[in-house]
C-alpha positions in Angstrom: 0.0 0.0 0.0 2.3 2.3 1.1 4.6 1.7 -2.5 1.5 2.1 -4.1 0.5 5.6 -2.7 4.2 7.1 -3.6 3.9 5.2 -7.0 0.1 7.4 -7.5 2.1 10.6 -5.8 5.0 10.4 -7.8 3.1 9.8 -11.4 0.8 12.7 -10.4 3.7 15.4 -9.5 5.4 14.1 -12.5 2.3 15.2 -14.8 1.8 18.2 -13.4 5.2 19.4 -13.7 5.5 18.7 -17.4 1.9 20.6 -17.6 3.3 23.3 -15.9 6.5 23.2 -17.7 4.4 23.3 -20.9 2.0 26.1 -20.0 4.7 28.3 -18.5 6.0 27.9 -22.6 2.9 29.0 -24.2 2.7 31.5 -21.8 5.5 33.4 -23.8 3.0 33.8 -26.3 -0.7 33.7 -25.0 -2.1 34.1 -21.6 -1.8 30.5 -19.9 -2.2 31.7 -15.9 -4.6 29.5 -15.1 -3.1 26.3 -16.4 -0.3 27.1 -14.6 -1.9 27.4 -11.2 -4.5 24.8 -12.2 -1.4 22.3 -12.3 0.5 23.4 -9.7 -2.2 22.7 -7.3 -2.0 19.0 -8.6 1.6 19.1 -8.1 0.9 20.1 -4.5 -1.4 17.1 -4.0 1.0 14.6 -5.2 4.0 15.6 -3.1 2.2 14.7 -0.1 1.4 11.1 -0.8 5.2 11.0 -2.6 6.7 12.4 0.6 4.7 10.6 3.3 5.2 7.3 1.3 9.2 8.2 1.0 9.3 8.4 5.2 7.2 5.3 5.4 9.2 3.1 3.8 13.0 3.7 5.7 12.7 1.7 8.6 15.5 3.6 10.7 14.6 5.1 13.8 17.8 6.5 13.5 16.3 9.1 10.9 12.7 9.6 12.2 13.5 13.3 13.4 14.6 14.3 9.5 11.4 12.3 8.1 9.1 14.0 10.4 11.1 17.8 9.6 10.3 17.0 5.9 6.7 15.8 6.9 6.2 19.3 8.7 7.5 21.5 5.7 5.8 19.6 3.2 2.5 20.1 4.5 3.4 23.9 4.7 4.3 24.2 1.4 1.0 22.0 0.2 -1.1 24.6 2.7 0.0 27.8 1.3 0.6 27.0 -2.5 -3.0 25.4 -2.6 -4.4 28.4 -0.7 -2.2 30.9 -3.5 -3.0 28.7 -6.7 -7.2 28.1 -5.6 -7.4 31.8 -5.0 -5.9 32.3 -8.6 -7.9 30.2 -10.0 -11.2 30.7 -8.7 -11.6 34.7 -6.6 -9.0 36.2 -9.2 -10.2 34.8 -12.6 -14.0 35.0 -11.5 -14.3 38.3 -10.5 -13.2 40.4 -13.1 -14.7 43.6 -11.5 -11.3 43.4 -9.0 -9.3 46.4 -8.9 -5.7 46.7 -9.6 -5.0 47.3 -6.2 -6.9 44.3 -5.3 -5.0 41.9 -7.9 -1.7 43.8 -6.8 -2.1 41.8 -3.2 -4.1 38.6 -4.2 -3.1 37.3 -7.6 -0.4 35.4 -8.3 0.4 36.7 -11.5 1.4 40.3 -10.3 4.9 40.4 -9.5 5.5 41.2 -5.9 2.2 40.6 -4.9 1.4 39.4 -1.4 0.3 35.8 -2.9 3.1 35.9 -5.1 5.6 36.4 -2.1 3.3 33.6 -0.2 4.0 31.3 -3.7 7.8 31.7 -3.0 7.7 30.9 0.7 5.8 27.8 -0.5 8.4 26.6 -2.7 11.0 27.2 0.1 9.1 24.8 2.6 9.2 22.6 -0.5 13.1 22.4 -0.5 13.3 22.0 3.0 11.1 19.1 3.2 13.0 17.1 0.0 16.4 17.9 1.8 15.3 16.0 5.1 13.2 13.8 3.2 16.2 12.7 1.5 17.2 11.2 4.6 14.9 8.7 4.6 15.5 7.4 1.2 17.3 3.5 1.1 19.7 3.9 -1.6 20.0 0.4 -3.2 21.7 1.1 -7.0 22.6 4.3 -8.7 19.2 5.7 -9.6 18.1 5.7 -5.6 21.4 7.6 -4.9 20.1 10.1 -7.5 17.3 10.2 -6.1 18.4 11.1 -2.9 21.1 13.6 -3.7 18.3 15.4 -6.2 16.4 15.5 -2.9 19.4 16.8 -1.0 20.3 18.9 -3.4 16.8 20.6 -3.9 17.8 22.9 -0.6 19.3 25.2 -3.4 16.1 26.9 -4.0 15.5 27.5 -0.5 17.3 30.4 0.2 16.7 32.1 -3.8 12.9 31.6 -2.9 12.9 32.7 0.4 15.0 36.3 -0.4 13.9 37.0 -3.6 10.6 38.5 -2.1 13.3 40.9 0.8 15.4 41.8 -1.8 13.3 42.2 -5.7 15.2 41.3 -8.2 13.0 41.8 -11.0 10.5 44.9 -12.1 6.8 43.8 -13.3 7.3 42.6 -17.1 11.1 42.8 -17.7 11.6 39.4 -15.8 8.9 37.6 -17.5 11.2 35.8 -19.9 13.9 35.4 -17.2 11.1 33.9 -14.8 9.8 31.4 -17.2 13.5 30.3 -17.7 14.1 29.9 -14.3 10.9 28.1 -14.1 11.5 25.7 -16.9 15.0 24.9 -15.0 12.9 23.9 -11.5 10.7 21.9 -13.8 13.8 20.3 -15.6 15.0 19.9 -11.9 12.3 18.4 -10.2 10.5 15.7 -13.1 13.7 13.6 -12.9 13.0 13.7 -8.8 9.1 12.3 -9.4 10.6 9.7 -12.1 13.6 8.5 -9.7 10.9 8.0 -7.1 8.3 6.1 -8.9 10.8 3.7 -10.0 11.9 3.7 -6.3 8.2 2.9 -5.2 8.3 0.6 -8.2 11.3 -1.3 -7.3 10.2 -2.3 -3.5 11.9 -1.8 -0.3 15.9 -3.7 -0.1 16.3 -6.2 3.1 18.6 -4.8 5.5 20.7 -7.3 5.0 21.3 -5.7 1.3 21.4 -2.5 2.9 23.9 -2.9 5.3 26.0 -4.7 2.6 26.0 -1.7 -0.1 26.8 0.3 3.1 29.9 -1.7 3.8 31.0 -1.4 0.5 30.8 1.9 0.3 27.8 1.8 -2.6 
């Protein structure tokens, strides 16, 4: 059950990041907004079961405080992106009778908004809880060791995401190109990351008897 749950997680960030990925494209050259959002709410929903089911499989107590860390951040990061990317989707786009004061503090797609701030704090609970997630994993050949370090690694974006807000870096509509590039690049970043796991899921949990080996050995 529990493989099968990361398995359904994984496939379903997986999608939605390629969605996203694809929308953020056209978005060069029509308005695409809502697709965005629209997917990146279903990429929230399938980290959770990806995470949870990562933590549930390592069966070292040893590394229960770093499972439940990246328990705690990823349900942050589901909480405020699905609050951000629902009120995008559905206040935002159906009231068109909004100001521009209003949509300067709730929609996402104003740069500097409040939401948009509250998108990048999201993405920095995200990183956090794939670093200490990556704890957990049970590397057993060279793809779960990818795995984990693209977990580890994923911290990168914590610190961009959480100072970008304290310290602008772009100016509403010169960094449109430049954000959609960067975005593309967390998308190229984190689809290998859903892939990895579902064959992780795939693939079953080692004996500790195999694990303790490829430890010895240095694997």
């Amino acid at each position: 059950m529990n493989r099968r749950i990361g398995r359904v997680g994984a496939a379903l960030s997986a999608g939605a990041t390629l969605a996203f990925a694809v929308s953020m494209i056209a978005g060069l050259f029509r308005p695409t907004l809502f697709y965005s959002c629209f997917a990146s709410i279903f990429i929230a929903l399938g980290f959770i079961p990806f995470m949870v089911s990562l933590f549930s499989l390592n069966r070292d107590g040893e590394r229960k405080a770093a499972g439940y860390a990246g328990l705690a951040f990823a349900a942050v990061y589901a909480a405020i992106i699905l609050l951000v990317y629902y009120a995008e989707c559905t206040t935002v786009r159906l009231n068109p009778s909004l100001s521009q004061e209003a949509l300067s503090i709730i929609s996402f797609g104003h740069l500097g908004s409040l939401f948009f701030n509250y998108d990048l704090l999201g993405y920095a609970c995200m990183a956090l809880a794939a670093f200490f997630i990556g704890f957990t994993v049970e590397p057993r050949d060279k793809g779960d060791r990818i795995l984990q370090w693209l977990l580890w690694l994923k911290a990168i974006f914590f610190l961009p995401c959480l100072l970008v807000p304290l310290f602008p870096v772009f100016t509403p509509g010169a960094g449109d190109t430049v954000g959609t590039i960067l975005l593309e690049f967390w998308c190229a970043y984190y689809l290998p990351v859903c892939l990895l796991g579902f064959r992780y899921f795939n693939r079953g949990l080692p004996q500790k008897g195999v694990i303790r080996r490829y430890a010895k050995a240095g694997k």
